[in-house]
Biopython code that builds the backbone (N, CA, C, O; Angstrom):
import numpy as np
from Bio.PDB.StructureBuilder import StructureBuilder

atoms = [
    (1, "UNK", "N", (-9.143, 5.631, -7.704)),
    (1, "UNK", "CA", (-9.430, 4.218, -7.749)),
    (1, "UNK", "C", (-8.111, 3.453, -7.793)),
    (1, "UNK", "O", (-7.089, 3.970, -8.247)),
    (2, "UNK", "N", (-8.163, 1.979, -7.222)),
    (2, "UNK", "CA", (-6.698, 1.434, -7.090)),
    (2, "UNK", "C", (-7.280, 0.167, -8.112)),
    (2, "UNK", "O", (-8.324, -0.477, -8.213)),
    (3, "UNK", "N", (-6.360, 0.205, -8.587)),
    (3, "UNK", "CA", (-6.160, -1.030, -9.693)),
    (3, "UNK", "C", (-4.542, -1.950, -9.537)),
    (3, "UNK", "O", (-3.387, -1.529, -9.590)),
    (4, "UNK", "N", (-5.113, -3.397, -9.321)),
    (4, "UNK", "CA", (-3.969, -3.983, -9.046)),
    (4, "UNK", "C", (-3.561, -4.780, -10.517)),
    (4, "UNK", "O", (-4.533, -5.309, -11.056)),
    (5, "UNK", "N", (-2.401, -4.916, -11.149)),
    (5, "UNK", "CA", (-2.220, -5.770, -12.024)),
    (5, "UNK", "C", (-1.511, -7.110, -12.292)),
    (5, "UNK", "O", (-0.475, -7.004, -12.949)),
    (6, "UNK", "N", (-1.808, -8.143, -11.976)),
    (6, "UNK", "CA", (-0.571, -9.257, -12.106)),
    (6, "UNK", "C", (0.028, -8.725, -13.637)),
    (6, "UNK", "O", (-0.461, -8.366, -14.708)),
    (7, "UNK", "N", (1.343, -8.900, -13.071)),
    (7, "UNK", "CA", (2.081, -8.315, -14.490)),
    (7, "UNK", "C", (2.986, -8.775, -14.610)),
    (7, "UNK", "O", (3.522, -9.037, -13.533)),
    (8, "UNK", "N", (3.941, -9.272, -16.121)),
    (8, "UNK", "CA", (4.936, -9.779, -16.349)),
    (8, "UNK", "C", (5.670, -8.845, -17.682)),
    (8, "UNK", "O", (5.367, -8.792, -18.874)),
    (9, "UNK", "N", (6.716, -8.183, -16.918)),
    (9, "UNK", "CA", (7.109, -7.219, -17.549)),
    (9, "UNK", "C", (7.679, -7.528, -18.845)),
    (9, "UNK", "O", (7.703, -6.669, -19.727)),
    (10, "UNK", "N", (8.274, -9.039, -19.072)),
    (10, "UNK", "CA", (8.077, -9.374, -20.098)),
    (10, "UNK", "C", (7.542, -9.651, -21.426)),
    (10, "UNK", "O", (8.116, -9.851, -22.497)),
    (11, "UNK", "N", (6.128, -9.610, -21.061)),
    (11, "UNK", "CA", (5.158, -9.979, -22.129)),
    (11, "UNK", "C", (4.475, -8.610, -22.755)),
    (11, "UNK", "O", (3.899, -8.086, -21.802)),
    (12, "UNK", "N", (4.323, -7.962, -23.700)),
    (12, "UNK", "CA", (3.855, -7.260, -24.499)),
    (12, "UNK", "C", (2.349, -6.963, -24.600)),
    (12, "UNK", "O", (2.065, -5.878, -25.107)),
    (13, "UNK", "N", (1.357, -7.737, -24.206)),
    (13, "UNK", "CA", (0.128, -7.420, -23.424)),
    (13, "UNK", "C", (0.289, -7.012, -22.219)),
    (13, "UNK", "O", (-0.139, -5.882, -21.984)),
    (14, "UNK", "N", (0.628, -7.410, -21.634)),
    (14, "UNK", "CA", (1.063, -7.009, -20.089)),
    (14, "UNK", "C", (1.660, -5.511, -20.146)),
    (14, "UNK", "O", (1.262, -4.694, -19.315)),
    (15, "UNK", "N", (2.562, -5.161, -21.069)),
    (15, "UNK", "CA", (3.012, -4.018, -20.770)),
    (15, "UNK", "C", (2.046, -2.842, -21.015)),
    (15, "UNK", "O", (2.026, -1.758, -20.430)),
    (16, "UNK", "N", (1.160, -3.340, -22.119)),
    (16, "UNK", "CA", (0.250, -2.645, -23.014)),
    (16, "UNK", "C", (-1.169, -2.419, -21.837)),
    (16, "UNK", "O", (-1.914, -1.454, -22.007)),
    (17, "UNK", "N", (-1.368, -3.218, -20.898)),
    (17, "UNK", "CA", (-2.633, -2.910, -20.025)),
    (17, "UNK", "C", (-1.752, -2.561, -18.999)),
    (17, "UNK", "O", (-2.491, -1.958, -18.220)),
    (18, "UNK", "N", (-0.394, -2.566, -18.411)),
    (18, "UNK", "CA", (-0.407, -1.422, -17.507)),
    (18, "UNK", "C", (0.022, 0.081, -18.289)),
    (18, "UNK", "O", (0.056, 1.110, -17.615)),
    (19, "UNK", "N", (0.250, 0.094, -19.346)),
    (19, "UNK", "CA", (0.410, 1.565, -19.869)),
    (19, "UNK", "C", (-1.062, 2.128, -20.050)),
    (19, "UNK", "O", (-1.078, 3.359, -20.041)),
    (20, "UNK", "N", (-2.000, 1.675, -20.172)),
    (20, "UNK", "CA", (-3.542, 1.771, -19.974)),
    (20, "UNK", "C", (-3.792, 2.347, -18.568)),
    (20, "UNK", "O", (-4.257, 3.447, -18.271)),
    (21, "UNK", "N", (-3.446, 1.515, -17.908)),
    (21, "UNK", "CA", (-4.069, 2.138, -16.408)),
    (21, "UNK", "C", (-3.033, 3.111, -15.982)),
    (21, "UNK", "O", (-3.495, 4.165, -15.543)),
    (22, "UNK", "N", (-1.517, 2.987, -16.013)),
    (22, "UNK", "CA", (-0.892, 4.477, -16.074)),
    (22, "UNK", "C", (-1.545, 5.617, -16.752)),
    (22, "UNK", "O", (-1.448, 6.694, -16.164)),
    (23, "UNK", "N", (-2.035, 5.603, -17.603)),
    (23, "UNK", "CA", (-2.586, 6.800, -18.272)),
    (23, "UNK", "C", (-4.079, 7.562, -18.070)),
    (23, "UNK", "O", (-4.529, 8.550, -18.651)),
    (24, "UNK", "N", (-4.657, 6.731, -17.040)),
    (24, "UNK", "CA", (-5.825, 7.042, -16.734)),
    (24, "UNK", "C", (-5.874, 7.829, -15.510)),
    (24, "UNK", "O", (-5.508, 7.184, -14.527)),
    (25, "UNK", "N", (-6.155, 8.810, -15.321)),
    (25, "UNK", "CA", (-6.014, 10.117, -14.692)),
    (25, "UNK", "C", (-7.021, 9.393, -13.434)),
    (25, "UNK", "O", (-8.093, 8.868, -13.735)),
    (26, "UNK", "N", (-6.542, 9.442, -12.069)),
    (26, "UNK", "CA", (-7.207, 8.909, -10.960)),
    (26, "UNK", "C", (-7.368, 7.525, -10.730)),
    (26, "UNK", "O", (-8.238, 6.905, -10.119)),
    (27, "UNK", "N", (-6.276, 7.132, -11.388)),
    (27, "UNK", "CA", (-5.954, 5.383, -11.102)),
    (27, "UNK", "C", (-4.507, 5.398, -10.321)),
    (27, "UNK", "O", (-3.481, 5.853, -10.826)),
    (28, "UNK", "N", (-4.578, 4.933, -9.250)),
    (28, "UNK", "CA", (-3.586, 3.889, -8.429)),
    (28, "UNK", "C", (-3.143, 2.900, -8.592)),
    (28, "UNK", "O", (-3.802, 1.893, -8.335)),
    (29, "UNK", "N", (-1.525, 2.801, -9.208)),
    (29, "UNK", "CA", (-1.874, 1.127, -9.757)),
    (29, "UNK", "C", (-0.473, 0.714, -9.095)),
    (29, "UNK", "O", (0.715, 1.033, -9.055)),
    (30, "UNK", "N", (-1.573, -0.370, -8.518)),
    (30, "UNK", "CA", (-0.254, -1.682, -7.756)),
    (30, "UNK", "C", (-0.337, -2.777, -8.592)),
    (30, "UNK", "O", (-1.335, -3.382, -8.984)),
    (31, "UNK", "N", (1.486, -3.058, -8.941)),
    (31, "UNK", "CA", (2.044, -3.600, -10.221)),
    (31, "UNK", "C", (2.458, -5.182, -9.232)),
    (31, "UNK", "O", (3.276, -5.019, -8.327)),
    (32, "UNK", "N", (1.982, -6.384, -9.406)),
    (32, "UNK", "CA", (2.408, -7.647, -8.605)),
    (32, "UNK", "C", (2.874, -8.479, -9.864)),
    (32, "UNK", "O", (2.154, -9.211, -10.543)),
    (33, "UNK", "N", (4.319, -8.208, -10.058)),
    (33, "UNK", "CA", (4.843, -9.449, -10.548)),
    (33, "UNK", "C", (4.578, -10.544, -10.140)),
    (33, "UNK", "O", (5.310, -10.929, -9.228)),
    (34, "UNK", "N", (3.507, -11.472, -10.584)),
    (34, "UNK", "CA", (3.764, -12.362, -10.251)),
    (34, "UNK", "C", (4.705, -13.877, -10.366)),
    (34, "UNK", "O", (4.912, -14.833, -9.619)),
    (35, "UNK", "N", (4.987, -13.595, -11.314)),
    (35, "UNK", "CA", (6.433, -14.678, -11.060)),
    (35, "UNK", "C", (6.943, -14.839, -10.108)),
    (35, "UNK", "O", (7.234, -15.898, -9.551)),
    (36, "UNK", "N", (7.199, -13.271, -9.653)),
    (36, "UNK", "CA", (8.329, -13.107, -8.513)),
    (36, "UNK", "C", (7.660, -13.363, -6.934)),
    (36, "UNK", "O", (8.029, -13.984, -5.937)),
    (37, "UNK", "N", (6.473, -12.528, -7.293)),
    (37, "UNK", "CA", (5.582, -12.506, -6.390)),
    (37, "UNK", "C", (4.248, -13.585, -6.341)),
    (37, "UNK", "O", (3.176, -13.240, -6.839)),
    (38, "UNK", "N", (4.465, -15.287, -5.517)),
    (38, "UNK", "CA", (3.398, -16.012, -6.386)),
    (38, "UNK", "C", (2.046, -15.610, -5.512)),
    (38, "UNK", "O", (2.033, -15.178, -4.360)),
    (39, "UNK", "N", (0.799, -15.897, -6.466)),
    (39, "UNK", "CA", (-0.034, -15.839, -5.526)),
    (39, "UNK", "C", (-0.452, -16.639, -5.154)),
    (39, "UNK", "O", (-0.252, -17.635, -5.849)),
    (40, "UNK", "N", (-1.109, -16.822, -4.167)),
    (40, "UNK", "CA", (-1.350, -18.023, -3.433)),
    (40, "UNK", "C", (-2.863, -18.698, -4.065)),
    (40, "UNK", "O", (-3.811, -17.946, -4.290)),
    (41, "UNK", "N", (-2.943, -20.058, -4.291)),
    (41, "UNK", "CA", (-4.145, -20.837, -4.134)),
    (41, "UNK", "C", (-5.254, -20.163, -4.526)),
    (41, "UNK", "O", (-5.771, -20.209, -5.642)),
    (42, "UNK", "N", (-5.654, -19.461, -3.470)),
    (42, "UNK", "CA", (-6.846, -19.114, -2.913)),
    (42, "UNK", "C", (-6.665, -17.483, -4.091)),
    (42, "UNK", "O", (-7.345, -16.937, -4.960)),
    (43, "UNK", "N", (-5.800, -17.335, -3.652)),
    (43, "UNK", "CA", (-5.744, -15.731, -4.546)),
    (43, "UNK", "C", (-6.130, -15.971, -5.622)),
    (43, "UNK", "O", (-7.272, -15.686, -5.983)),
    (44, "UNK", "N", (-5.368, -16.478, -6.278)),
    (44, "UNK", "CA", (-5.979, -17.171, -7.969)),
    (44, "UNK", "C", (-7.370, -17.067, -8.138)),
    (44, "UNK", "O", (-7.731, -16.290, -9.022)),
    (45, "UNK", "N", (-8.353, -17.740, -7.422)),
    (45, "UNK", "CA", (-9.248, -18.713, -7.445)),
    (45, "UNK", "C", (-9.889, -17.398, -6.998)),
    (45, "UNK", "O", (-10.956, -17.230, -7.590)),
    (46, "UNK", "N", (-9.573, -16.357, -6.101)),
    (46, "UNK", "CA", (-10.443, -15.627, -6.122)),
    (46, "UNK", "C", (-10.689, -14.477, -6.856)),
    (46, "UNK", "O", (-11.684, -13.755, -6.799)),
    (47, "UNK", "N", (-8.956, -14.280, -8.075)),
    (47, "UNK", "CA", (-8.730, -13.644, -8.832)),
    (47, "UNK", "C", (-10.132, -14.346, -10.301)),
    (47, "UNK", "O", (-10.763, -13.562, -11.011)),
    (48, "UNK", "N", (-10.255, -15.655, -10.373)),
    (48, "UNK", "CA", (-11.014, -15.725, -11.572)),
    (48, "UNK", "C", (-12.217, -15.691, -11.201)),
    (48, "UNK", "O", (-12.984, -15.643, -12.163)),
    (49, "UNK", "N", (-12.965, -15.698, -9.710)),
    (49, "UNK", "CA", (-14.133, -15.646, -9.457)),
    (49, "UNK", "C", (-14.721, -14.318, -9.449)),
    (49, "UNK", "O", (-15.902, -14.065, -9.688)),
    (50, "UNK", "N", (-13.403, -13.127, -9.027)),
    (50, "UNK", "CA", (-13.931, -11.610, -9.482)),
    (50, "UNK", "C", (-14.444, -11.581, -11.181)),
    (50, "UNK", "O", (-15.375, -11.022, -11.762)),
    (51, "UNK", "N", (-13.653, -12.218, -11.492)),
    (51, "UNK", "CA", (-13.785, -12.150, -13.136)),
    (51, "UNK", "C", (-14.328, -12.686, -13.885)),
    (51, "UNK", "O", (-14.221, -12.349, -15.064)),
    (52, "UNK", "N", (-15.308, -13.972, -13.418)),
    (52, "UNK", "CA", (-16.033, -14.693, -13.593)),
    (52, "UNK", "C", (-15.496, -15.212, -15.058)),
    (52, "UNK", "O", (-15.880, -14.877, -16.179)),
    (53, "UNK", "N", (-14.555, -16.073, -14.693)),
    (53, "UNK", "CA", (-13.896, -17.120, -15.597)),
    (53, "UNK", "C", (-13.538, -18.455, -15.063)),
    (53, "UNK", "O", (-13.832, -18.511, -13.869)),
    (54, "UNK", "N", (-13.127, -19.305, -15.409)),
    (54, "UNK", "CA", (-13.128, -20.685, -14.846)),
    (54, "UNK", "C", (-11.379, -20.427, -14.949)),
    (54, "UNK", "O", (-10.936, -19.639, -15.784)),
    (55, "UNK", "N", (-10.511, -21.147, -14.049)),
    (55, "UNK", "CA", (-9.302, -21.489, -13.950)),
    (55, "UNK", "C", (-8.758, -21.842, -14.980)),
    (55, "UNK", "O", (-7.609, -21.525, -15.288)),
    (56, "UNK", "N", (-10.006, -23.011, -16.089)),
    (56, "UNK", "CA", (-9.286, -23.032, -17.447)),
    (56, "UNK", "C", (-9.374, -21.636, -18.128)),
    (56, "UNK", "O", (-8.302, -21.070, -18.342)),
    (57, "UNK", "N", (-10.231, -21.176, -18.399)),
    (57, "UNK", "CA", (-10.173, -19.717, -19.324)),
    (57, "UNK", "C", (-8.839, -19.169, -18.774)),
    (57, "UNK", "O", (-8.061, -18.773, -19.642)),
    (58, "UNK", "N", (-8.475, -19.083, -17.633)),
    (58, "UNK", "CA", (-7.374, -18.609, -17.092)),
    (58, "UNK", "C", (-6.015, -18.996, -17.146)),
    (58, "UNK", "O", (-5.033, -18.446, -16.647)),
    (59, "UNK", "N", (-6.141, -20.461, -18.115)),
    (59, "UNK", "CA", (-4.813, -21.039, -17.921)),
    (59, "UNK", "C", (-4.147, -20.715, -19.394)),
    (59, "UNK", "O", (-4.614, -21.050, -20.483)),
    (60, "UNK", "N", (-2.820, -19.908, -19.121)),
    (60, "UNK", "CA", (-1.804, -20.280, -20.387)),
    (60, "UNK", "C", (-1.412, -21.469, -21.045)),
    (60, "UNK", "O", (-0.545, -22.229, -20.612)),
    (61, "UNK", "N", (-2.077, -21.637, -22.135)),
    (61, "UNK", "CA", (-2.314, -22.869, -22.897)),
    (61, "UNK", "C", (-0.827, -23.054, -23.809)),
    (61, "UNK", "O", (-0.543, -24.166, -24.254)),
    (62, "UNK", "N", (0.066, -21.881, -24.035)),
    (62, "UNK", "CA", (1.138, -22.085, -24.583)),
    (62, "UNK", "C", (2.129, -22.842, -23.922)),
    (62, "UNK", "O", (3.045, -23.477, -24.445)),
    (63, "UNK", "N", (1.810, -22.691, -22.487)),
    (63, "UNK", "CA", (3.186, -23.057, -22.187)),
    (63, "UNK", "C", (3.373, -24.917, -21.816)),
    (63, "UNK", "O", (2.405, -25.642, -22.046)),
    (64, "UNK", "N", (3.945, -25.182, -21.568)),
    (64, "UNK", "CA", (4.702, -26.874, -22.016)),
    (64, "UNK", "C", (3.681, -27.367, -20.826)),
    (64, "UNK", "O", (2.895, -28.279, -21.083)),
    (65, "UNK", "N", (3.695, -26.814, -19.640)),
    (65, "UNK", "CA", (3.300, -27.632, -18.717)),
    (65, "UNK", "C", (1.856, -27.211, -18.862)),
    (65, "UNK", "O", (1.482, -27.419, -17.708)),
    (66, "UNK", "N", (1.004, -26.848, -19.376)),
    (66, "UNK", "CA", (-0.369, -26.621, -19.668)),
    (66, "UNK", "C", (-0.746, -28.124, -20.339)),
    (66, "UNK", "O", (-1.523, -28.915, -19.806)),
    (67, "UNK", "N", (-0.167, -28.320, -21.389)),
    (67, "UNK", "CA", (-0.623, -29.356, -22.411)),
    (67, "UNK", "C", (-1.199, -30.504, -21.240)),
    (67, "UNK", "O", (-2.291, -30.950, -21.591)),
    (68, "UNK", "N", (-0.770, -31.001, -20.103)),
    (68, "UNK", "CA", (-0.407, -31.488, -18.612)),
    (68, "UNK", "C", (-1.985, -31.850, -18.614)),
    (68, "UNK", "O", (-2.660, -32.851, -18.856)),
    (69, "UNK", "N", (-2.220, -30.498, -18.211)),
    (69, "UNK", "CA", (-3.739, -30.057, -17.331)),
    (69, "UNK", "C", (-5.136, -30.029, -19.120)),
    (69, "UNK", "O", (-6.245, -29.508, -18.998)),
    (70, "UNK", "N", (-4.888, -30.377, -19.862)),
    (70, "UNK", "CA", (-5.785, -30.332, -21.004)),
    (70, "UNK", "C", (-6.896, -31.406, -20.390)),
    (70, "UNK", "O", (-6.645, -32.568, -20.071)),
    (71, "UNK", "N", (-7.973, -30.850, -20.317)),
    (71, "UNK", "CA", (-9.295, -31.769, -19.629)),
    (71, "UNK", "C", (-9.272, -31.709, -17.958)),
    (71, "UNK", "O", (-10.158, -32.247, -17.294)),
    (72, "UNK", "N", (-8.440, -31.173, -17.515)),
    (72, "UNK", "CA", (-8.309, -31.287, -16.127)),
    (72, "UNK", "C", (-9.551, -30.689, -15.462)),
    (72, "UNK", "O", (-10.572, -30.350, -16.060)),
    (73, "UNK", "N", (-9.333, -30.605, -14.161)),
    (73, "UNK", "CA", (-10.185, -29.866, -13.048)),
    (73, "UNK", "C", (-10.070, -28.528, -12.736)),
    (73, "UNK", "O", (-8.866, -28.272, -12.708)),
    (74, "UNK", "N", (-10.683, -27.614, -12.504)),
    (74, "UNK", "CA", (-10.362, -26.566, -11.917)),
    (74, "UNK", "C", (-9.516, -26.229, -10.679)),
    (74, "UNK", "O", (-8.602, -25.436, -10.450)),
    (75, "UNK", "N", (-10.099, -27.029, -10.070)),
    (75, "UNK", "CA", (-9.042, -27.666, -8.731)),
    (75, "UNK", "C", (-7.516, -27.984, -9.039)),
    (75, "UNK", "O", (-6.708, -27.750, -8.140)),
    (76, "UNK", "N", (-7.036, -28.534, -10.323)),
    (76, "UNK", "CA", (-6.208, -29.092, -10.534)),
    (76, "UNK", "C", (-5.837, -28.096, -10.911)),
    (76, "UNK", "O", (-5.271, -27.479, -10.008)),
    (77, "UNK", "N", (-5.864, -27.470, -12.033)),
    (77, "UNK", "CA", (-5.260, -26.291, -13.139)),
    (77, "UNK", "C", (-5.066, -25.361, -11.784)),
    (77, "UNK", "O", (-3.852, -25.218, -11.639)),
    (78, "UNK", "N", (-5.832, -24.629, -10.671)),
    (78, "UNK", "CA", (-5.691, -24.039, -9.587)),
    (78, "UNK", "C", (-4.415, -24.296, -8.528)),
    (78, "UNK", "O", (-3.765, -23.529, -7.816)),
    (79, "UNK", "N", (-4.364, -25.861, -8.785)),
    (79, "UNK", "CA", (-3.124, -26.593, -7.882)),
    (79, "UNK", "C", (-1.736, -25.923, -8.445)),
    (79, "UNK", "O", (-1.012, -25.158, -7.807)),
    (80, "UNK", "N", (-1.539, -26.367, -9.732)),
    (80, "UNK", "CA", (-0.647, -26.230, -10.989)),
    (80, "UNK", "C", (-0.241, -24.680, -10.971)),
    (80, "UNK", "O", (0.923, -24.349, -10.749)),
    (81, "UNK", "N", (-1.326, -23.682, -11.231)),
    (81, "UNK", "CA", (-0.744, -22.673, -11.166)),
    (81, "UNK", "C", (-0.369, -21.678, -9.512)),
    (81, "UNK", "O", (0.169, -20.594, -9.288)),
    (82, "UNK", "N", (-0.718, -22.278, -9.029)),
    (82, "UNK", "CA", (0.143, -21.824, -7.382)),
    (82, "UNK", "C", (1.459, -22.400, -7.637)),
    (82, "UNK", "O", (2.441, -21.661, -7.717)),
    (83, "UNK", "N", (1.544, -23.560, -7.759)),
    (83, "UNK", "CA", (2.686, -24.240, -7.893)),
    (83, "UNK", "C", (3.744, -23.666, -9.011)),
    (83, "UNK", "O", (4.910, -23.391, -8.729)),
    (84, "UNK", "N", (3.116, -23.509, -10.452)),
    (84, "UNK", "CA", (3.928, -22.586, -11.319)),
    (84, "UNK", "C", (3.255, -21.669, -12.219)),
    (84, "UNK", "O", (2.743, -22.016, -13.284)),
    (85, "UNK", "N", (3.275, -20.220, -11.655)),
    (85, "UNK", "CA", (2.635, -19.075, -12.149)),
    (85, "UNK", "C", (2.650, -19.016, -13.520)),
    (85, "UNK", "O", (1.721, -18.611, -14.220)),
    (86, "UNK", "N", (3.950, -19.515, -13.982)),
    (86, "UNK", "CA", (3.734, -19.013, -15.625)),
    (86, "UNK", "C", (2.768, -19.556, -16.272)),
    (86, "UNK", "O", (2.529, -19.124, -17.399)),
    (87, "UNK", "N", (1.885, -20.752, -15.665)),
    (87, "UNK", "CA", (0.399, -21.317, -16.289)),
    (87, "UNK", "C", (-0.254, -20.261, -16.141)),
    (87, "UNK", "O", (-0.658, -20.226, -17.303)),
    (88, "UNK", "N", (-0.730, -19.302, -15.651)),
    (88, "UNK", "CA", (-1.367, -17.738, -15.356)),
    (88, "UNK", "C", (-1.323, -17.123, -16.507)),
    (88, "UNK", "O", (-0.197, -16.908, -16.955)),
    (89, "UNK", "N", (-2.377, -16.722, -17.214)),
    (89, "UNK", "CA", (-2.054, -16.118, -18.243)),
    (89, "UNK", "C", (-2.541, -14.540, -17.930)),
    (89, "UNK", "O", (-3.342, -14.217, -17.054)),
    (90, "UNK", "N", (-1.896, -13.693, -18.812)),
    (90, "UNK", "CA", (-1.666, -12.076, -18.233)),
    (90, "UNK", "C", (-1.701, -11.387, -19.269)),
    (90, "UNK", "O", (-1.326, -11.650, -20.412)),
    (91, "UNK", "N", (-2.320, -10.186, -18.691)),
    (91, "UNK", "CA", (-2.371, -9.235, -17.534)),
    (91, "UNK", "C", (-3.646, -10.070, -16.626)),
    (91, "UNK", "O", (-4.073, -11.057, -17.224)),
    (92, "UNK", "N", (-4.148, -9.855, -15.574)),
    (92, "UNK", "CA", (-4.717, -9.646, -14.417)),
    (92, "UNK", "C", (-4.779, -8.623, -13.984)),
    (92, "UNK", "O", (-3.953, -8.261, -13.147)),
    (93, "UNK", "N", (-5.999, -7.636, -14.501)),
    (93, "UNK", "CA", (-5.940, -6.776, -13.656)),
    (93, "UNK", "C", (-7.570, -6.684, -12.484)),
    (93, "UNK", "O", (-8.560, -7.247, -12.952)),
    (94, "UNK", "N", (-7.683, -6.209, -11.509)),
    (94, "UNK", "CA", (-8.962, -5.875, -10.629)),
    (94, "UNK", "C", (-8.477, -4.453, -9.674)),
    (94, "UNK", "O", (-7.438, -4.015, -9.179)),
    (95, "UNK", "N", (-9.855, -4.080, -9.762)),
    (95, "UNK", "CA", (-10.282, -3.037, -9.551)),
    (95, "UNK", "C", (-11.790, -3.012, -8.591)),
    (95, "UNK", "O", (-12.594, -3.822, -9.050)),
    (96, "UNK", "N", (-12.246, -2.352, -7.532)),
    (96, "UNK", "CA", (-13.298, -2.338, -7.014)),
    (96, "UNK", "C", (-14.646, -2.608, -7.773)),
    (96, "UNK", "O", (-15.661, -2.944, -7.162)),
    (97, "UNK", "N", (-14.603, -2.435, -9.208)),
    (97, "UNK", "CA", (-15.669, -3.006, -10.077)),
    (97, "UNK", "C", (-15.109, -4.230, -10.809)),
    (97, "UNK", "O", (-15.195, -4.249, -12.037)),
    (98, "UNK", "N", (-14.789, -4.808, -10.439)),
    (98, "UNK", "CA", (-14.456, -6.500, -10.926)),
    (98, "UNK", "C", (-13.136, -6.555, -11.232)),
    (98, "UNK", "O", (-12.350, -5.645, -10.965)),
    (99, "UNK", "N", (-12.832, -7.614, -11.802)),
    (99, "UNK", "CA", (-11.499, -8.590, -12.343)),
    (99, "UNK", "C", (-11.724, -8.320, -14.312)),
    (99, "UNK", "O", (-12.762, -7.914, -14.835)),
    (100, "UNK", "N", (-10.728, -8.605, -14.877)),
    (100, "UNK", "CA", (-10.416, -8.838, -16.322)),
    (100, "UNK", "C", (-9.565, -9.130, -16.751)),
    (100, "UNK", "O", (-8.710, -8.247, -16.688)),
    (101, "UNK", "N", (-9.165, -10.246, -17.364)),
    (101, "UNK", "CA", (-8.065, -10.635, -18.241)),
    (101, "UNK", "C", (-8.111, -9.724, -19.139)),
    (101, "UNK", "O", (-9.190, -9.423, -19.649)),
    (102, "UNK", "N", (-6.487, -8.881, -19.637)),
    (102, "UNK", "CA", (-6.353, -8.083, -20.488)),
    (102, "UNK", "C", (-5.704, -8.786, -21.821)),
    (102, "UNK", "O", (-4.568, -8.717, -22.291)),
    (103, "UNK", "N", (-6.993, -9.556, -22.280)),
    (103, "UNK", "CA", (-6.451, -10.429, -23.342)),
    (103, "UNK", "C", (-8.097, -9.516, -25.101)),
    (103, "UNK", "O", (-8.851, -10.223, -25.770)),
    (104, "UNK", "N", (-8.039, -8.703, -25.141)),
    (104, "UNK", "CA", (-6.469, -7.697, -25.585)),
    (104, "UNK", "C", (-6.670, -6.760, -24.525)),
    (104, "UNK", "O", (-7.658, -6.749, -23.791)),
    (105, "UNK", "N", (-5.843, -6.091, -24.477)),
    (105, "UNK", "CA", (-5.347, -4.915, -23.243)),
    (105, "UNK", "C", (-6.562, -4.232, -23.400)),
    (105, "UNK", "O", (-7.103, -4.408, -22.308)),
    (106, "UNK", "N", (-7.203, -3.665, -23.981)),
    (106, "UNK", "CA", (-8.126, -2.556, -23.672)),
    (106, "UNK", "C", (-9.430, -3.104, -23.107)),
    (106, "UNK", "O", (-10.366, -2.377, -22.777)),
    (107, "UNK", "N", (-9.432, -4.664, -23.001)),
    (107, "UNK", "CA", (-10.579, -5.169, -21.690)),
    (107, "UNK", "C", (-10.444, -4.360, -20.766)),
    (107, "UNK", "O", (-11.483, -3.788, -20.438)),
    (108, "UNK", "N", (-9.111, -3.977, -19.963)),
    (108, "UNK", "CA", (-9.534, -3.294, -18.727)),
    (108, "UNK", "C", (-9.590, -2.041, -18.524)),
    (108, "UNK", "O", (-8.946, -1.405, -17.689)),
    (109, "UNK", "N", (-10.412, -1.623, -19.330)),
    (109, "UNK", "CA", (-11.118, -0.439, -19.389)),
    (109, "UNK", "C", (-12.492, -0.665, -19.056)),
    (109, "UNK", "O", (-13.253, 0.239, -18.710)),
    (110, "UNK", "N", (-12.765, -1.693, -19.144)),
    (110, "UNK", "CA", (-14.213, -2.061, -18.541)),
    (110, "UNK", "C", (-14.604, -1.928, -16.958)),
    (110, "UNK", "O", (-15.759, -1.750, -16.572)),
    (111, "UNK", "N", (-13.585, -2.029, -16.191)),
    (111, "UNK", "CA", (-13.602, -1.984, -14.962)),
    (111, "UNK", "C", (-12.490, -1.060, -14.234)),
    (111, "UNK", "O", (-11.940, -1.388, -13.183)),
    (112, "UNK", "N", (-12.210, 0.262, -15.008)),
    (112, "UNK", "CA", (-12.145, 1.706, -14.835)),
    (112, "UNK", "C", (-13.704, 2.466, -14.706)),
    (112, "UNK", "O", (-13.786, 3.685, -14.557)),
]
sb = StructureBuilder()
sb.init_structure("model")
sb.init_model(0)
sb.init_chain("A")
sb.init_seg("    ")
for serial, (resi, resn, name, xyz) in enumerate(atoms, 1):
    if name == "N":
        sb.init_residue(resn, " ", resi, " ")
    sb.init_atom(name, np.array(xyz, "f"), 0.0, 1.0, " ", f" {name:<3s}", serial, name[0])
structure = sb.get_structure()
C-alpha cells in the first residue's frame, strides 16, 4: 500500500506519523514536504475532502497569519493556504482508504 504524507520535518507530530508508517511492514511511503513542495489549490481541497474535514478543521490556528482567516470561508482559508502552506496543519497523510490528519499521530493507522 502507498501512503503519501505532507510532512514537515520540523514538527514533532509529523515526525511521529511518518515513523508510524515507516514501521508498518507493506507500506510505501511518499514523504511531500510541503513547504518546499506547495500544493496546489485544488490539492488541498481535495486533500480535506478525502478526509472529510472542512479547510477550517484543517487550518493551523497557531500561526500569525491564521488569526487573518478566523470566521472566514473555506474558499478563503483554501486561497491562504496555497498561497502560504504553513496555515496547513500536519501531518497529512492518505492512503487508498482515505485521508487523516495525524493530530495525534496514531490517527493514521486508521487508514492502514
Amino acid at each position: 500500500m502507498k501512503a503519501t504524507i505532507w510532512h514537515n520535518p520540523r514538527c514533532s507530530k509529523s515526525r511521529e506519523a511518518l515513523a508510524i508508517l515507516e514501521g508498518m511492514p507493506g507500506v510505501e511511503v511518499e514523504v511531500v514536504e510541503y513547504l518546499k513542495t506547495r500544493p496546489s489549490r485544488d490539492e488541498i481541497a481535495a486533500m480535506y475532502k478525502q478526509a472529510g474535514m472542512s479547510a477550517a478543521d484543517g487550518l493551523r490556528k497557531a500561526e500569525d497569519g491564521a488569526k487573518a482567516l478566523k470566521g472566514a470561508s473555506d474558499d478563503a482559508i483554501l486561497d491562504a493556504m496555497a498561497t502560504d502552506p504553513i496555515l496547513i496543519e500536519r501531518p497529512l497523510v492518505a492512503t487508498v482508504k482515505g485521508a487523516r490528519l495525524g493530530r495525534p499521530p496514531e490517527k493514521v493507522r486508521e487508514i492502514l
